[in-house]
N, C-alpha and C positions, 0 to 999 in steps of 0.2 A: 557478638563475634566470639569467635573460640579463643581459648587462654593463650601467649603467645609462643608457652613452653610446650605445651600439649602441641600444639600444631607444628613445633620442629621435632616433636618426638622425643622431647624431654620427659624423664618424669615429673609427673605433676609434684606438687607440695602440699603434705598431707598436715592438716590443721586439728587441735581439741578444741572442741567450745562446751558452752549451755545454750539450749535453744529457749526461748523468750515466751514466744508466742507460733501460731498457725495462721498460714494467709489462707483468703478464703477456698483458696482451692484447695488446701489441706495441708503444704507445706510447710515444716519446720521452719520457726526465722532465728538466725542467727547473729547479733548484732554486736559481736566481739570483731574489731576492727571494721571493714567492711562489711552491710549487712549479705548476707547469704541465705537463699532458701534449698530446702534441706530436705527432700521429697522421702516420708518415711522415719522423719525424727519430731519427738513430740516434745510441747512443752515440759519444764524440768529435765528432759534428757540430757545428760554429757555425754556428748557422739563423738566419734572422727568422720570426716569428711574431707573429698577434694573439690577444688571449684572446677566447675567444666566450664562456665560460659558466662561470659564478662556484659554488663548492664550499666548503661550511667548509675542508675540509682542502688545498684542491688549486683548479686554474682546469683548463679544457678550452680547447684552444686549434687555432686553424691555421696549419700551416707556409705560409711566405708566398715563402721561400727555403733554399736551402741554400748556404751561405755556403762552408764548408772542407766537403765531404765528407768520411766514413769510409774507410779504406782497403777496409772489407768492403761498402760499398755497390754493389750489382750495378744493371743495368736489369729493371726487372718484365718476365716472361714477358708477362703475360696485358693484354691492354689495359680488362681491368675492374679493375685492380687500383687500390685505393683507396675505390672505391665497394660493391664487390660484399664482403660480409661473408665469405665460404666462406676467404680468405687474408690475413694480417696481415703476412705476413716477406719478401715475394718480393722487397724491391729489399733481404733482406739475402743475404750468401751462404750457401749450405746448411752451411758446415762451421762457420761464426758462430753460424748457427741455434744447432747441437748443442751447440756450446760457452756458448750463453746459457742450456738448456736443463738443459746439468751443472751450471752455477753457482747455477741456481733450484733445482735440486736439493738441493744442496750446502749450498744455506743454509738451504734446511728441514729437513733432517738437524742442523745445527748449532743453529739457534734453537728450533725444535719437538721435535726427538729429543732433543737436547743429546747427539748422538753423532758420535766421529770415524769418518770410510769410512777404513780401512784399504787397500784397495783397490779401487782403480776401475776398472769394467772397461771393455774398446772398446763403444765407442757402435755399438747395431746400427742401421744404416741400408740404405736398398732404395735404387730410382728416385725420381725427386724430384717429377716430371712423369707425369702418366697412373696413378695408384698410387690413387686411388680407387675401392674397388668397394662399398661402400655411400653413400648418401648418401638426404637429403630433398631435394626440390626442390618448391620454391612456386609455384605458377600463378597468374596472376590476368589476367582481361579490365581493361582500362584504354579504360575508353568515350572519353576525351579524345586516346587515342592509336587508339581503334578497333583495338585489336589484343589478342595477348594477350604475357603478359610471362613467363619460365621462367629461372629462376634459384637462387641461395642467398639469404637476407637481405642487404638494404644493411649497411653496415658500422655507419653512425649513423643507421637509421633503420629503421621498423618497413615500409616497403616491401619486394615482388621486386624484386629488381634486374634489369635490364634488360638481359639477357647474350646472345649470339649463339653464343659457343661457352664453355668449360671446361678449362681446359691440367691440370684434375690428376685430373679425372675418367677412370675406365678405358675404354682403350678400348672400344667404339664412342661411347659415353655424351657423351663431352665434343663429339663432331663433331653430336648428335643436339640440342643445344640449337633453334635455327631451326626444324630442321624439328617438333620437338613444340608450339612457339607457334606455328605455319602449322598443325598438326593440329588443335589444340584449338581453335584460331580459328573449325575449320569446323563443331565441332560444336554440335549444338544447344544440349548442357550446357555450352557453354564459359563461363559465370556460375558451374556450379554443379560445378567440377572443377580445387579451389584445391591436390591436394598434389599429388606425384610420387616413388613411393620405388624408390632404383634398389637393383637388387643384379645384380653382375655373378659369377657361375659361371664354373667351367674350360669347362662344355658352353654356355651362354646366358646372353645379356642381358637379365635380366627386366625391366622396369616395371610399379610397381602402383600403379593411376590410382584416387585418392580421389574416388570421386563421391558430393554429395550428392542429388541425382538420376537417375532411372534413365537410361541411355544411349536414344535411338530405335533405330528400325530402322536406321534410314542412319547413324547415329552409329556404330553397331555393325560395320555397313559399312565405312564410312572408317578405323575404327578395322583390320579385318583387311587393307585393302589397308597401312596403315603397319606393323603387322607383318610384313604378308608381304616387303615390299619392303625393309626395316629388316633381317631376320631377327630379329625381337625377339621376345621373349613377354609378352603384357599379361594384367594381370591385374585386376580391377574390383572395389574397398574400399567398397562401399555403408554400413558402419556398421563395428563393431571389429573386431580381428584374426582372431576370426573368421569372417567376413562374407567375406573376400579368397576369389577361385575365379576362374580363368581366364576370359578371354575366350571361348576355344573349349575347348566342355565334352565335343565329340565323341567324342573319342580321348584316351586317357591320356596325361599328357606323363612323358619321361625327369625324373626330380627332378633337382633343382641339386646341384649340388657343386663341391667345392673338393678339391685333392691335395694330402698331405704327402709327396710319392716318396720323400724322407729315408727315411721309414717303411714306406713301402709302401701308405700308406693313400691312400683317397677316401671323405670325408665327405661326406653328403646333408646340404641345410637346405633352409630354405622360405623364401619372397624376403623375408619378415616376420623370419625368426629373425637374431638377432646374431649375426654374425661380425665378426674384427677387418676394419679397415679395408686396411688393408694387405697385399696377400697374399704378395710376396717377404718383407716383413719378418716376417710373420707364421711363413712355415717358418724364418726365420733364430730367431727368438724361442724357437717350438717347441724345436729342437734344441740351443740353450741352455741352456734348463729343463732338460731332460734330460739333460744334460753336467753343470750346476750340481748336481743335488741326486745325481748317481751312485749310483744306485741298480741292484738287480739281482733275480734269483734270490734267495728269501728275506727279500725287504723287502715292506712292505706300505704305500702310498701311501694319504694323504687329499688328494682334490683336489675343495677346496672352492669354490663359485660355480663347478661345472667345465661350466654351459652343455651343446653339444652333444657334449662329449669332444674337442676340440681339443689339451688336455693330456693328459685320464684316457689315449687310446687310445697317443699316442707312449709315453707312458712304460709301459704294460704291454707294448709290444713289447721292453722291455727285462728282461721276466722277474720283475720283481716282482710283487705284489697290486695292485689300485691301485680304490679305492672313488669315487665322484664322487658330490658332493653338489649339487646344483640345486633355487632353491627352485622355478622354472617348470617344471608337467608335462611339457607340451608339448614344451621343449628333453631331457627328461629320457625321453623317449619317442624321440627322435631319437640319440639320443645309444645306447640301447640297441640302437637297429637300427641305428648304424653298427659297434658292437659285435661286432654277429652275421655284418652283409656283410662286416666284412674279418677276419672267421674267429677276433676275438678272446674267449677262454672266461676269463680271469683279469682281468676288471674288472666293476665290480657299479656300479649306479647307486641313487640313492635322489633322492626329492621331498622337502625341508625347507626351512622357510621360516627362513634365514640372519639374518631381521634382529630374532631374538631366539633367546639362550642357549638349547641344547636341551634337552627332559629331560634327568634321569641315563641313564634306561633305555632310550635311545633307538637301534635296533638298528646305526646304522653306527657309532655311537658302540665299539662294541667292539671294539677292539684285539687286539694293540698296534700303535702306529705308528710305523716307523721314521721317515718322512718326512711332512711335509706343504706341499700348494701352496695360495696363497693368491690367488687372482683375482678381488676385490671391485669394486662396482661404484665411483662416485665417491665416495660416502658414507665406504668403506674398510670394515673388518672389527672396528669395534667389540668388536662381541655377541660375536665367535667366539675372542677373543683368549683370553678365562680357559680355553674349553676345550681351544685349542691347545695352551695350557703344559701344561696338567693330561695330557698324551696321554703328554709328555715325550718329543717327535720329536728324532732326531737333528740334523736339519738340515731348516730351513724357508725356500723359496722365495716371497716374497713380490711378485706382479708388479702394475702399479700402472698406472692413471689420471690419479691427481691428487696430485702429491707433499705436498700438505699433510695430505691423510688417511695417505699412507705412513709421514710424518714421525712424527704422532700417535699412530700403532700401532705404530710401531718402539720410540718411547718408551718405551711399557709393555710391548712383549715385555723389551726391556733391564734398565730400570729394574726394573720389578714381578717380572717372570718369571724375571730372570737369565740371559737369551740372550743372545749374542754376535754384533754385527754383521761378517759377513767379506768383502763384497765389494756395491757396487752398480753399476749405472750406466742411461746412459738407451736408451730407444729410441722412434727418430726413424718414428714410426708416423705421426704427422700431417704429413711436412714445410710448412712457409709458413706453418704456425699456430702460435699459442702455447700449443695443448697439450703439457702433458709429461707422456711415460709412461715406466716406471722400472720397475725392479728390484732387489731385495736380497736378499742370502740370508743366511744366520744361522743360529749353531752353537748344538744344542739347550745346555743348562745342565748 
């Protein structure tokens, strides 16, 4: 609820602190009398601030100054910084980031796993700038502004934010903000055409335009002069993922993809399918996996949540078996026909639904396995732990999301299982946000 002086239109009461620590969503904490978070104040800072919004546990507050800056305190890149939700960290520096990022780590391994990292490894990071190649973006007409608005969520509020351009989106994407609110403006569905899903390929910049009404004739129109002029590919979402089918249905398009050169490979997806976000960190990641669980000729890999083969295909260029399990067809149908295009015969795919324990007799289930990969969604891998142990892998590569479901499964492979933690560390896949994504690897029992 709101402070009870702010809401008779009191002036608030203006407070000094030091700020402590960042909560995960990047907020200052403040723990001089009641704790307070501090949106834009960094650890070591002495800020002023007012509280706006009262919490049993905590206040929400605004920084009003920054009194002693941080020594890690940068200037924001982006001049929506603060407002626009898509970045939380950009007035910290990238290598503060990483380092806030092992520590959040670090301590959900210790509180949640109740285990020591023996060793840590170098934090993989890419570009810090331009490194988006999926994202959502929200459209909205704004009759008061007569316009329309394209952006990521505001940071504290359930509005688009009101963005001109994008400093982390992949190129061309972040310079295309303007001109997609001046397109949508002119269409007739500009009411009825609220998302924007980008995915950006080695060959094309897709965009796939959510409408919930059908495009006109001229809509349709305007729409192929921005492609043509763009070089973009648009693609029209009338109802579920399904429903998504190009603009121009004329002529067959070249599919998307992405390269691992490391490997030799090039994956196909569809402008809907997941991939990581990141795509230099993404081969850095790649070739780590593979490095970490050392595998060969004579080993046979389970790589489970393994999507469109992003990991199954690296690691059978390295001579092993390597099975992928997905519980989505669709990625699993993808994944086999990159299989076949890059000439690979010793990886098998299967469709199973991950977020429950499989049969006994369940045919990928049969062994044995030297090795297994774990890439869960945010959730974590639960359901799959007891049949990991039971495989009795050598060595299991666990890469992660959300370090608090990593923590919790690390636990029980430990604890319950008898496996041995041998090395984690993070990577810097989101930079300027407070996601952390992670990995551990761990010696069968």
């Amino acid at each position: 609820m709101s402070l009870a002086g702010a809401a008779r239109g009191e002036p608030a009461h203006e407070e000094c602190a030091h700020v402590s620590a960042l909560t995960h969503e990047g907020d200052g904490i403040v723990r001089e009398g009641k704790t307070a978070f501090v949106p834009g104040a960094l650890p070591g800072e002495r800020v002023r601030f007012v509280r706006t919004r009262r919490h049993r546990g905590h206040d929400e507050a605004r920084l009003l100054e920054v009194l002693e800056p941080a020594a890690t305190r940068v200037s924001p890149r982006c001049e929506h910084f603060g407002v626009c939700g898509g970045c939380v960290l950009q007035h910290l520096s990238s290598e503060a980031q990483r380092m806030m990022k092992q520590t959040e780590l670090a301590d959900n391994l210790e509180r949640l796993a109740r285990v020591d990292c023996p060793h840590w490894l170098a934090p993989l990071a890419g570009p810090a700038w331009g490194y988006r190649r999926r994202a959502r973006l929200g459209a909205k007409f704004v009759p008061k502004k007569d316009r329309v608005v394209v952006g990521f969520r505001e940071r504290s509020a359930p509005y688009v934010a009101d963005l001109q351009r994008c400093e982390v989106l992949s190129p061309p994407v972040g310079e295309w903000i303007t001109p997609l609110a001046e397109l949508i403006a002119t269409l007739d569905i500009r009411r009825q055409l609220p998302q924007i899903e980008v995915a950006v390929a080695d060959n094309a910049t897709a965009l796939v335009l959510r409408v919930l009404s059908p495009p006109s004739a001229g809509d349709r129109e305007r729409l192929r002069v921005f492609a043509a002029t763009r070089g973009a590919r648009l693609y029209l979402q009338p109802g579920g993922l399904e429903t998504i089918e190009p603009l121009e249905t004329s002529a067959p398009l070249e599919p998307l993809y992405y390269s691992l050169p490391e490997f030799d490979l090039r994956l196909q997806f569809m402008p809907s399918d997941f991939v990581q976000i990141n795509g230099p960190v993404n081969r850095a990641l790649v070739a780590r996996a593979v490095e970490l669980l050392g595998c060969g000729p004579g080993d046979t890999v389970l790589d489970l949540y393994c999507g469109l083969g992003n990991f199954t295909l690296p690691l059978a260029r390295s001579g092993a078996r390597v099975v992928g399990v997905e519980g989505e067809a669709a990625l699993i149908e993808r994944a086999r026909g990159n299989a076949t295009r890059n000439g690979i015969a010793n990886a098998e795919f299967h469709v199973a639904d991950l977020s429950h324990p499989p049969e006994p007799h369940t045919p990928w289930l049969r062994g044995p396995y030297s090795h297994v990969l774990l890439d869960p969604p945010r959730v974590g891998a639960r359901e799959m732990l007891a049949t990991v142990a039971a495989l009795r892998p050598r060595r299991v590569l666990y890469i992660s999301c959300h370090p608090g479901s990593l923590a919790r499964d690390l636990g029980v492979l430990v604890h319950e299982h008898g496996f041995a933690l041998e090395a984690a560390g993070i990577i810097d896949m989101f930079p300027h946000t407070g996601h952390v994504e992670s990995l551990a690897l761990l010696a069968g029992p």
